[in-house]
N, C-alpha and C positions, 0 to 999 in steps of 0.2 A: 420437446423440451421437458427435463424432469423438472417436476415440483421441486423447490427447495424451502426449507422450515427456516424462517426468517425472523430473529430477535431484534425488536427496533425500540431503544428506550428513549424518553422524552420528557420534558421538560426537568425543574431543580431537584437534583440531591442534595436535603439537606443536613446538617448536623442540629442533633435537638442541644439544647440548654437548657430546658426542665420542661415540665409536660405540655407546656403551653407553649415556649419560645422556641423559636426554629432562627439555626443561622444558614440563610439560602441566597444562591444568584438570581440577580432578576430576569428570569424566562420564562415563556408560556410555551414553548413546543410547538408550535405551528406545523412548523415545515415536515418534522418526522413524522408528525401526526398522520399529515396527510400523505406523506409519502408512505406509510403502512397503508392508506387506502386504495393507492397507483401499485402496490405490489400484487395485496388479496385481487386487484382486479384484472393485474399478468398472470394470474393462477398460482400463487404463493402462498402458503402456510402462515402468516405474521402472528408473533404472541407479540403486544403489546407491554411494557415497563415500566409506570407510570408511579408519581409521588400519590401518597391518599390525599394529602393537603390542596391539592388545586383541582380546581374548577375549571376545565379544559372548556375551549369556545366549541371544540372538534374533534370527536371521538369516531373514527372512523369504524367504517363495515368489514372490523375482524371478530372472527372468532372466539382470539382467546386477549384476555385483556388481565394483567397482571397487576398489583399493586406492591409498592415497601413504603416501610414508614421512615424514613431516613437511612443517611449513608450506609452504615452498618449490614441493614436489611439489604439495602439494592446490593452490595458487595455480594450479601449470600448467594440471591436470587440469580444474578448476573453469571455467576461461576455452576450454576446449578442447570440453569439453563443454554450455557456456553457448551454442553455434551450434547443437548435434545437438537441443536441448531446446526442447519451448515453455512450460515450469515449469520451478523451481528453486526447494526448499526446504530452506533454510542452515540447518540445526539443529548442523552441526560446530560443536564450540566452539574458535575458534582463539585459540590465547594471544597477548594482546599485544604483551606485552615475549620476542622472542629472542633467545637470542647473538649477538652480533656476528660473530664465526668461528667455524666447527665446528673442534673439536682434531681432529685426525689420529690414530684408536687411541682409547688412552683418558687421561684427566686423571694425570700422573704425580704419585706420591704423594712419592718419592724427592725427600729433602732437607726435607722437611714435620715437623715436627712436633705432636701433637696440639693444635686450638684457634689455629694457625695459621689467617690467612686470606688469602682467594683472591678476587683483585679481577679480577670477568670483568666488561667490557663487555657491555651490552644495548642493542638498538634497537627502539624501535617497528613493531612490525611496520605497513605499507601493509594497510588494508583491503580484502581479498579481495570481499567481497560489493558494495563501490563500484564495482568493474571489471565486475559483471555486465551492467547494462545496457548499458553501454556495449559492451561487445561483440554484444548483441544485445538493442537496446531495444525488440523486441516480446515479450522475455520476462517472461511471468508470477512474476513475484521474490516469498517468503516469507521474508521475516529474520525472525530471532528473538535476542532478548535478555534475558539474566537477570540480577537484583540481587541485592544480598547486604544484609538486614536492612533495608531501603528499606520505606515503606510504599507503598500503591497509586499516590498521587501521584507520589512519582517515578518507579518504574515506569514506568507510561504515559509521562513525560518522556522519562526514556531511553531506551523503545520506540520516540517519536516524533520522538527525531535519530536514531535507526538508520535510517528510516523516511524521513524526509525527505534524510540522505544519500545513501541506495541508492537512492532513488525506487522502493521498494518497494510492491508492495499491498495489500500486509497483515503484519504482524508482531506475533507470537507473542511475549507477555511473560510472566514469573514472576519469582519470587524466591523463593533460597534457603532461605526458612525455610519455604515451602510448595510442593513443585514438582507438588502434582495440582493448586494451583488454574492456572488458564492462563488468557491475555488475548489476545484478537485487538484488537488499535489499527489502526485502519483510515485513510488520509488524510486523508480528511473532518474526522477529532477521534473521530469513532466507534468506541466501547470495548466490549465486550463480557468478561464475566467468565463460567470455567464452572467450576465448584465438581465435579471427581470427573462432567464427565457428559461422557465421553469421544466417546458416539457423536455428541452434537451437535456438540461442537467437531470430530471427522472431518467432520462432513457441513460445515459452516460453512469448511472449507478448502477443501473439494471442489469448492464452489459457488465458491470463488476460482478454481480451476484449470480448472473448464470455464465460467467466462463468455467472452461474446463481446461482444465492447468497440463500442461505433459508429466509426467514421471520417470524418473531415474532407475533403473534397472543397470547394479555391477554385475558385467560375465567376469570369469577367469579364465576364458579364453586366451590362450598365447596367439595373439594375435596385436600387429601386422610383424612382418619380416624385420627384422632388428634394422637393416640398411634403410629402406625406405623410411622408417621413423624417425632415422637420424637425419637424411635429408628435409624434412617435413620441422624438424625439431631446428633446422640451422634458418631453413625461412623465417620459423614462429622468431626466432634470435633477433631479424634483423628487424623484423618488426617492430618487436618492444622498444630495441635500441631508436628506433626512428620516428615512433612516435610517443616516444615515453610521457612525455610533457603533455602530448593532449590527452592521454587517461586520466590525468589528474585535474578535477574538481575540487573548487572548498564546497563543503557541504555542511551545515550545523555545528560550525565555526570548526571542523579537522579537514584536513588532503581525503576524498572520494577516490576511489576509483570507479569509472564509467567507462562502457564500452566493451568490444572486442574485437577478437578475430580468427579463423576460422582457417585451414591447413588441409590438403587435400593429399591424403599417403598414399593412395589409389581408389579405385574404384567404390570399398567399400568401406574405407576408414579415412577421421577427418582427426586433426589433432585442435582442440581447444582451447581457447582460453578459459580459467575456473570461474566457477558462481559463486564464489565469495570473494571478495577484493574491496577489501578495507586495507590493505596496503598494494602498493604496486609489485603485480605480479612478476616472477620472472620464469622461463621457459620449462625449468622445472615445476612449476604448480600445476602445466598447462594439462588438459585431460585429453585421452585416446576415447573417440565415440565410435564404438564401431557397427552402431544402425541406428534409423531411427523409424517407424513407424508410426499410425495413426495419431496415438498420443504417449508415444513410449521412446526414451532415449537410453539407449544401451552404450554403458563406460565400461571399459577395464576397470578403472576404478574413480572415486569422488564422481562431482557432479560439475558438470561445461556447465560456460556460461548461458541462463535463460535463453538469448537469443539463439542457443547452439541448432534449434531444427531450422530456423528462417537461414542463417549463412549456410547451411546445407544445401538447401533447398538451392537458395541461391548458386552455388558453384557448381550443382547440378541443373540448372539452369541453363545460366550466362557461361560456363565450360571458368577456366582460369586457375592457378594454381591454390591463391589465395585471398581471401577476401578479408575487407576490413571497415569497421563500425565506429566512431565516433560519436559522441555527443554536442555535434554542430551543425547547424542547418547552413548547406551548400545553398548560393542563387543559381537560377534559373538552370534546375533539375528537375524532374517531375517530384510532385512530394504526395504521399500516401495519407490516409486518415492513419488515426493512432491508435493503436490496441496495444494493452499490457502485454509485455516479453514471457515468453513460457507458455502464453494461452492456446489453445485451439485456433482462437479468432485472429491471432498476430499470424500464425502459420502457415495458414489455409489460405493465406491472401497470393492474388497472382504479382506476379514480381516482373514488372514493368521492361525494365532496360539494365542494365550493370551498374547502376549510377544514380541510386534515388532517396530522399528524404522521406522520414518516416516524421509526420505533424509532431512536433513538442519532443522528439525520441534520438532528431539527429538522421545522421548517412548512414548508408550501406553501400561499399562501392568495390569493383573488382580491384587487385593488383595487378600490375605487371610486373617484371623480371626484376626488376628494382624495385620493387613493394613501392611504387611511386601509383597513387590511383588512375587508374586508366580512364582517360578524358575521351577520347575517340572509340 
């Protein structure tokens, strides 16, 4: 396993209102706190990101332990150290709304009397954890976001714009009225709930921070034969036409696209559906993959859909023309544990029967001649 340098910040971003007065949420950090302890101690690198203002119950056995003095500062620090990292888990909770100007000294009371009031300016603060990728979009991003009296449905909502804002890979949901239940929302739509079972949900982040993602490599290869592709291209046709309607998800209140499916030209070329699908694709977006190896997918051109090495795998497998993926869990099929799409760990896994549920991710099942899923 390589070491990976892991940025984990904790507890309130405040915004200051003069040198004494802080406007902050109420948290103490706990949990990242000590989940920088549970990493240093899987062999991980943790710098710590911490407010000066609090008095933490639990400073765990890392190395490197950072401090800012308010929002502004953690913004710096965060994007500074967003290059040194190949994780970052945003557990700080930064307040939205700050002053507009910090006073100089302190708020003068002088000429006030009691039940007077005081008209300060606030501004939205720019979201810190947006700028992560973008500084370095090979890094492994953990947002997390909490509600206040919200049942689980919205939760997972407001998990999944945090989530789709950051292009995050995981994010860490709760709400106020229960903070040991916790929720991993994953991109997919994939949600996970852990009631009080602390070590699963470490290990279930862990597994976030040391996966290893496949990569896209365009040939220019003229490659396959123009006929074969168009047959390959008239299946992908009837596909979309047949299950058009189950691609589409509402998701962070717009139409998602979820899922795919996967076209077999010959031996060594698969035709795909694409990895970006914020609207419904049609036959033309679809991609030509014409290898894949350990952790390397080769396209003509653009990038298949993440799932593109498991349906591979799969029809090289289970034999069939064409296979097709879903975002809905099939009864009484075998169903597999869940790993992120694109990983090593989703890949490498052994592929049961033509016909199986992948936990929280949905089916994977063969076609037949009728792109009807083959039951028998």
């Amino acid at each position: 396993m390589d070491k990976k340098n892991v940025l984990i910040t904790a507890g309130p971003v405040y915004g200051k209102l003069d040198d004494n007065k802080l406007v902050s949420n109420r948290i103490r950090g706990i949990w990242a706190t000590k989940f920088g302890d549970y990493l240093s101690g899987c062999g991980h690198h943790v710098t710590l990101l911490l407010p000066k203002v609090n008095s933490f119950e639990h400073i765990p056995s890392v190395r490197n332990v950072v401090y800012h003095d308010g929002y502004y500062e953690y913004k710096e620090k965060c994007e500074e150290l967003a290059w040194e990292n190949n994780a970052a888990v945003m557990a700080g909770a930064v307040v939205n709304w700050i002053p507009k100007d910090v006073i100089v000294g302190k708020m003068a009371t002088e000429g006030f009397k009691e039940g007077d009031v005081q008209n300060i300016p606030f501004i939205l603060a720019p979201r810190v954890i947006d700028r992560m990728k973008k500084v370095n979009p090979n890094l492994t991003l953990i947002g997390c976001k909490m509600t206040s009296g919200a049942d689980q449905e919205h939760t997972v909502a407001a998990a999944y714009k945090t989530l789709i804002g950051a292009k995050c890979n995981v994010v860490v949901a709760n709400d106020l009225s229960n903070l040991k239940r916790k929720l991993l929302v994953y991109p997919d739509g994939a949600t996970f709930v852990y009631e009080n079972e602390f070590d699963a949900f470490n290990l279930a982040l862990l597994r976030v921070i040391e996966d290893i993602h496949y990569k896209t490599i365009e040939s220019k290869v003229t490659y396959p034969p123009h006929f074969l592709l168009a047959e390959a291209q008239e299946i992908m046709k009837k596909i979309i036409e047949k299950y058009r309607d189950r691609f589409v998800h509402r998701k962070d209140g717009v139409d998602r696209v979820f899922g795919g499916a996967a076209v077999k030209i010959d031996h060594n070329a698969f035709l795909l559906t694409p990895r970006e699908k914020e609207s419904m694709f049609t036959v033309h977006d679809c991609i030509v993959v014409t290898g894949v190896s350990e952790r390397t997918i080769t396209t003509l051109h653009g990038k298949a859909s993440l799932n593109a090495p498991l349906l591979i795998k799969h029809l090289n497998t289970h034999g069939g023309k064409a296979v097709l993926h879903l975002h809905e869990q099939l009864p009484r099929i075998p169903t597999m544990d869940y790993a992120p799409p694109g990983t090593v760990r989703d890949n490498d896994r052994l592929i049961p029967t033509w016909l199986y549920n992948i936990d929280g991710h949905g089916f994977i099942g063969t076609l037949d001649d009728n792109c009807d899923l083959r039951m028998e």
